[in-house]
C-alpha positions as CSV (number, residue, x, y, z in Angstrom):
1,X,-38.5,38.4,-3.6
2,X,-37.7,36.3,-6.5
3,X,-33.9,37.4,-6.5
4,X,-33.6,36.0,-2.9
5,X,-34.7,33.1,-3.6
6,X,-32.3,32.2,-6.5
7,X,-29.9,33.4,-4.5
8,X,-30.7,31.4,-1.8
9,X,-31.0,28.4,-4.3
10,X,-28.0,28.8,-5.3
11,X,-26.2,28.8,-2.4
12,X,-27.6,25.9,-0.9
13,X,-26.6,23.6,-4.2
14,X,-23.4,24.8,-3.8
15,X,-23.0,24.0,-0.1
16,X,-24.7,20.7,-1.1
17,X,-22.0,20.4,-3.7
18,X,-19.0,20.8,-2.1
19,X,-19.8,18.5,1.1
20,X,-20.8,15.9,-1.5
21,X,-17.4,16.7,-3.6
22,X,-15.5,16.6,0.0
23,X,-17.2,13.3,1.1
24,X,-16.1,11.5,-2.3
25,X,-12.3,13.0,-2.0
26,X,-12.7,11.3,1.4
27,X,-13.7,8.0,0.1
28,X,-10.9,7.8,-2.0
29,X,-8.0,8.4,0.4
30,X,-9.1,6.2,2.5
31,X,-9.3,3.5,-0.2
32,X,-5.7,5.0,-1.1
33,X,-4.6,4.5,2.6
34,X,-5.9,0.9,2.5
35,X,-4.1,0.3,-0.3
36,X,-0.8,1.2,0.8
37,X,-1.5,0.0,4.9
38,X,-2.2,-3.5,3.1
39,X,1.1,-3.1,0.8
40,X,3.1,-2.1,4.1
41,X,1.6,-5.6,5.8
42,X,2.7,-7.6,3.0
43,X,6.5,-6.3,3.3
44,X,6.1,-6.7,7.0
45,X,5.0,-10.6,6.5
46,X,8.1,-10.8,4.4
47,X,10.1,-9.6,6.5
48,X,9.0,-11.6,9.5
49,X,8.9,-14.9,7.4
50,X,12.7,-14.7,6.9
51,X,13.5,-13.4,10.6
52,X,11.5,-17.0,10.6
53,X,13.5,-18.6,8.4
54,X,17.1,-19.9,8.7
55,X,19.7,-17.4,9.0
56,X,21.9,-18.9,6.2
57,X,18.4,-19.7,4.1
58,X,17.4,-15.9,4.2
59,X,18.4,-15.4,0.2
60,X,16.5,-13.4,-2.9
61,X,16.7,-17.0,-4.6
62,X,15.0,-18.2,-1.5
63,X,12.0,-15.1,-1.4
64,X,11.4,-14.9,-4.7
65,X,8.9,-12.5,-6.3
66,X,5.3,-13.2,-6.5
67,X,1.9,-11.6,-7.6
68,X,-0.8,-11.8,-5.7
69,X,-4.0,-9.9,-4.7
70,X,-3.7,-6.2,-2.6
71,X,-6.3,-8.2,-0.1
72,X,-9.6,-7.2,-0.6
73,X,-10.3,-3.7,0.2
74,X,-13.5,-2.8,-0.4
75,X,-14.9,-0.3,-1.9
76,X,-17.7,0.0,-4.3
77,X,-16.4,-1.7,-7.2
78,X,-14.9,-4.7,-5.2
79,X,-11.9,-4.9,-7.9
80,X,-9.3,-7.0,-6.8
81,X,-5.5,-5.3,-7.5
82,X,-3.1,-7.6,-8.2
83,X,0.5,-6.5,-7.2
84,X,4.2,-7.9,-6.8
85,X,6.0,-8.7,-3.9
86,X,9.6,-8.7,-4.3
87,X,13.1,-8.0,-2.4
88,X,14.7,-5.0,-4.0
89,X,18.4,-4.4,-3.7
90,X,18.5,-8.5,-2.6
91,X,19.4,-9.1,0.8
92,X,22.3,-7.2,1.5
93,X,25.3,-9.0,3.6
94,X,26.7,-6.4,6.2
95,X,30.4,-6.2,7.4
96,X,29.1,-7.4,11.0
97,X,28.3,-11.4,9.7
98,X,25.8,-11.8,12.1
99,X,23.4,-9.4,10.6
100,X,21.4,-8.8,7.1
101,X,19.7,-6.3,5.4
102,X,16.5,-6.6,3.7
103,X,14.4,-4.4,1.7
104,X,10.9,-5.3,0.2
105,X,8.5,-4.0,-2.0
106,X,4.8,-4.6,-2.9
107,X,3.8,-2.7,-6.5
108,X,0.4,-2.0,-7.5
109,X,-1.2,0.0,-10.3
110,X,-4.6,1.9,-9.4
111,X,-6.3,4.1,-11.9
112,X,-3.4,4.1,-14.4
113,X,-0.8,5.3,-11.6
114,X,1.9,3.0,-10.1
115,X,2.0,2.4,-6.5
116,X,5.0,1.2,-4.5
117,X,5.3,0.5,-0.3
118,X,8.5,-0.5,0.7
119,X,10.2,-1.8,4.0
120,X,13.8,-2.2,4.9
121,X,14.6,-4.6,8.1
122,X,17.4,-6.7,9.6
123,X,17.9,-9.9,10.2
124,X,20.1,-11.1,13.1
125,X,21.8,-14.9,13.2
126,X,20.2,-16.4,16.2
């Protein structure tokens, strides 16, 4: 009588345990998706403020880099990440003139490991 019991003890802590061990893995990629979803939205507002932009403004010197704040995600310790925004590889000049290539990146650092979300687009002359 007293065996099953401990036995049946046991098992329920460690059904208790692993749901509560799967619900904080959850937690955290989804803070991790925000992260790089909110990255991605930066590049994209980037990229759409030089499709904006003049066609013979659109320049590296032009969209320099900048640090700013991930957005605020959330969370329960509602630290705000500071990242940089920057055009990697410049903007490239393709052989058809009426066309550029872009690439930018937003770099972040959570929990001592370097994140990076990067989009590459084209601009057309209008």
């Amino acid at each position: 009588m007293l065996a099953e019991i401990v036995i049946a003890t046991a098992l329920t802590l460690l059904v208790v345990t692993s749901i509560l061990v799967a619900l904080m893995r959850s937690t955290g990629l989804c803070y991790s998706t925000a992260q790089h979803y909110a990255g991605y939205s930066l590049c994209r507002e980037t990229i759409e403020q030089m499709r904006g932009a003049n066609y013979g403004m659109v320049s590296e010197a032009n969209f320099p880099s900048t640090n700013m704040f991930l957005t605020h995600l959330g969370g329960t310790a509602r630290i705000p990440l500071w990242c940089s925004r920057f055009c990697t590889n410049g903007v490239v000049e393709l052989s058809n003139p009426t066309r550029k290539r872009v690439t930018v990146a937003v770099a972040w650092s959570y929990r001592g490991k370097d994140q990076l979300e990067m989009m590459t687009g084209y601009i057309y002359l209008k």
